[in-house]
C-alpha positions in Angstrom: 13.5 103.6 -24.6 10.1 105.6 -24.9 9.1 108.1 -22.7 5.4 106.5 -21.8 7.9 103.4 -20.9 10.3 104.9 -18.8 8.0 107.2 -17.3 6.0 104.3 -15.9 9.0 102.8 -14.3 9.7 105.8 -12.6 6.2 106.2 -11.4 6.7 102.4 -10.2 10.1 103.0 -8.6 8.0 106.1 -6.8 5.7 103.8 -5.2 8.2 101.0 -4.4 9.8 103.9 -2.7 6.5 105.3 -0.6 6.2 101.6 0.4 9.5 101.2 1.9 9.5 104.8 3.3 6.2 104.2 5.0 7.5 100.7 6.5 10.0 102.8 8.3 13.6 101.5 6.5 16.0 102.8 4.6 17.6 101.5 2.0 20.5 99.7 3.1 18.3 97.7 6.0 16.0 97.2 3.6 18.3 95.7 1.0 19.7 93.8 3.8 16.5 92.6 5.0 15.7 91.3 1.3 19.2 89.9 0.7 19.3 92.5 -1.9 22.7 94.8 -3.0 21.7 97.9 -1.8 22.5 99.6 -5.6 19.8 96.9 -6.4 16.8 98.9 -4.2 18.1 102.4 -5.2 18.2 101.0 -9.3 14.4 99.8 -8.5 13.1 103.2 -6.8 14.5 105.3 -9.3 13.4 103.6 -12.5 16.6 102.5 -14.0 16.1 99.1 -13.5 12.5 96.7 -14.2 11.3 94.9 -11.6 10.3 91.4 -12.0 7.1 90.0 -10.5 9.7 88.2 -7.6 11.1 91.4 -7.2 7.7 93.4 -6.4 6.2 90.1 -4.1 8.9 90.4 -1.9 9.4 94.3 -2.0 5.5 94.2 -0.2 6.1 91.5 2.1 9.1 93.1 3.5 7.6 96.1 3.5 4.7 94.3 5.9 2.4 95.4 2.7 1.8 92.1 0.8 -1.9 93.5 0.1 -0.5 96.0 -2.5 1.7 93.2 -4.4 -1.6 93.1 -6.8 -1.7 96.6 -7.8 2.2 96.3 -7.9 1.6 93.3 -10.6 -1.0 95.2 -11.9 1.6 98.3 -13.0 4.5 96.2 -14.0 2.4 94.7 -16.3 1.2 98.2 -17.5 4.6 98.7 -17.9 5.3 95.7 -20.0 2.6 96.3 -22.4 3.9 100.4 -23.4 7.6 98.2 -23.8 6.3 95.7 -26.6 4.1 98.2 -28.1 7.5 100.6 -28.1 9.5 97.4 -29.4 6.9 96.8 -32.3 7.1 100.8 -33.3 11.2 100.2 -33.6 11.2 97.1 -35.8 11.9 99.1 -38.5 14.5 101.4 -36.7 14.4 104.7 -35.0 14.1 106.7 -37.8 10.6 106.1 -38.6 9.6 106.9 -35.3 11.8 110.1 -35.5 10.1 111.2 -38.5 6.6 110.4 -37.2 7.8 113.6 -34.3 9.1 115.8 -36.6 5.3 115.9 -38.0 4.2 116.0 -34.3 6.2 119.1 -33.4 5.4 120.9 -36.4 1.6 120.7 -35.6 2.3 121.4 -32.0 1.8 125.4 -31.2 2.1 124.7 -27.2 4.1 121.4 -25.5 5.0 120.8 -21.6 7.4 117.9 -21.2 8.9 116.1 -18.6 12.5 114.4 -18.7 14.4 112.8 -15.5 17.6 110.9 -17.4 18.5 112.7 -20.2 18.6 115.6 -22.1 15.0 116.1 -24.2 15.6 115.3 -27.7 14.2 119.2 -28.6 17.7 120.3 -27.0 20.2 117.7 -28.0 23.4 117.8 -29.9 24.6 115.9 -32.5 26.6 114.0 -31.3 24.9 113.8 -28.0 22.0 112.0 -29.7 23.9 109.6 -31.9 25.0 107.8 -28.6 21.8 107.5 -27.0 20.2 106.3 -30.2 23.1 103.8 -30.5 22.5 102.5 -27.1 18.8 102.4 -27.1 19.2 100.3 -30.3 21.3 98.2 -28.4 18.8 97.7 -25.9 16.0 96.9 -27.8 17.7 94.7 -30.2 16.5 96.9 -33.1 18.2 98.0 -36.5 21.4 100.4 -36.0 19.7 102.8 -38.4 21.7 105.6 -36.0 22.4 108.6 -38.7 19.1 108.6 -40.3 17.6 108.8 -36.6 19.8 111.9 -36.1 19.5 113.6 -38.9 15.2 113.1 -38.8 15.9 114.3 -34.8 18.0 117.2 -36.0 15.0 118.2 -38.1 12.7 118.4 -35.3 14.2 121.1 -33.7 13.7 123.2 -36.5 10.4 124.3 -34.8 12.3 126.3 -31.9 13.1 128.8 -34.5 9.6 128.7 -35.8 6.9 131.6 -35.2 4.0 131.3 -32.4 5.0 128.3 -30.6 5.4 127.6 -27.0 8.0 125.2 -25.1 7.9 124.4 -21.8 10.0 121.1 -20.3 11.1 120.6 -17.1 14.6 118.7 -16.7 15.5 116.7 -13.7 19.1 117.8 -12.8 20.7 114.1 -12.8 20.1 114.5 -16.2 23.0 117.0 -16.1 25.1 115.0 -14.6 24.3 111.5 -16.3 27.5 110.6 -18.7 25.4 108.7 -21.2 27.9 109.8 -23.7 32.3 110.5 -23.6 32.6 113.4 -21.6 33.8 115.9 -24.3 30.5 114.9 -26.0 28.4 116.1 -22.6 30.4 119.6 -22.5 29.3 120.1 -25.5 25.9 119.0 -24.8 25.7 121.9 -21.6 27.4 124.4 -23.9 24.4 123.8 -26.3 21.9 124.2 -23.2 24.3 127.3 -22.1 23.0 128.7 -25.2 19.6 128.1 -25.1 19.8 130.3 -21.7 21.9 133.5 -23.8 18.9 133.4 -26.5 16.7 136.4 -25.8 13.5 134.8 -27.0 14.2 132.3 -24.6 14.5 131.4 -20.9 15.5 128.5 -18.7 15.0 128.8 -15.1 17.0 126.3 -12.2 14.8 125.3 -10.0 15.6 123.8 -6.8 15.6 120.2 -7.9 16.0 120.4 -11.7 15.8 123.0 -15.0 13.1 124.4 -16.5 13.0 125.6 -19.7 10.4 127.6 -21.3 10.6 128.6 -24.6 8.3 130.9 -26.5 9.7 131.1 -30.5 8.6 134.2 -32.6 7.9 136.3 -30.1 9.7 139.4 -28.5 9.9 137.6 -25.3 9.7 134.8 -23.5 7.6 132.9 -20.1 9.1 132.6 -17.0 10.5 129.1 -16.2 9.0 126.9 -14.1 
């Protein structure tokens, strides 16, 4: 899944949320009220599931709010577009795509990144990445092109031991906890992470609600985490 995509279904899932929040329910009357499974309404506000015009329609009529089902409408179809655009990129595979950020990356002297579900590719294992590309192959119904994806991903993090650049990503902590992968393949995934932290030219902070990582390669020391 692309990060444009699934960042605009979390930005959807955070306004389904302010809706529901400022109707005064929580999410088990709401769900209740909608004829919904709870998991349903939580799968919604937290972008791990797509809302379907139905679903949004009703969300802003229970909420007392049916004025805002346009601009509702108006997002999921946002939404939409980034996923066949993303599609059309992966009918070839992943490893195109993979490739095409390695380039990126290597031109890039300064990058800020966001990620709320998994660990960012920059950071991954292995092994860690093989199952997510597997499964988001799965999910978009594209070529199972798995190892060459890898290996080009592998590649791109060639440019944390490169001179002069700068790394800073924030991580949202569910995505330490989110077994998208067998469980010996996450502990090795935080033992990677664990040794990001050891690395004197770089430094990863824990905020409150997530990680932050800021990485500065090349240089006798490194930013504070955000």
């Amino acid at each position: 899944m692309s990060t444009d995509f699934q960042s605009a279904r979390e930005a959807l899932g955070a306004r389904l949320n302010e809706l529901r929040t400022g109707a005064g329910l929580n999410g088990r009357d709401f769900a209740q009220l909608l004829g919904w499974q709870p998991s349903k309404v939580s799968r919604l506000q937290n972008g791990r599931q797509t809302a379907t015009p139905e679903d949004l329609r009703a969300w802003a009529a229970a909420c007392g709010r049916s004025d805002t089902a346009a601009d509702l409408l108006g997002r999921l179809r946002a939404l939409e577009s980034r996923q066949r655009h993303w599609r059309k990129q992966l009918a070839a595979g992943h490893a195109p795509v993979q490739d095409r950020y390695v380039v990126e990356y290597r031109q890039t002297t300064v990058l800020r990144g966001y990620e709320a579900t998994v660990i960012p590719g920059l950071f991954q294992t292995p092994d860690y990445a093989r199952h997510l590309l597997m499964a988001h192959a799965d999910m978009a119904q594209t070529p199972r092109d798995t190892e060459a994806a890898g290996a080009s991903r592998m590649r791109r993090q060639e440019v944390l031991y490169a001179a002069g650049k700068l790394f800073r990503v924030l991580v949202w902590e569910g995505a330490l906890h989110s077994l998208v992968c067998p469980r010996d393949v996450m502990a090795g995934q935080l033992d990677r992470l664990v040794g990001l932290i050891g690395m004197s030219t770089r430094e990863i902070a824990r905020p409150r609600t997530g990680v932050g990582a800021d990485l500065r390669t090349g240089q006798s020391g490194a930013g504070r985490g955000r």
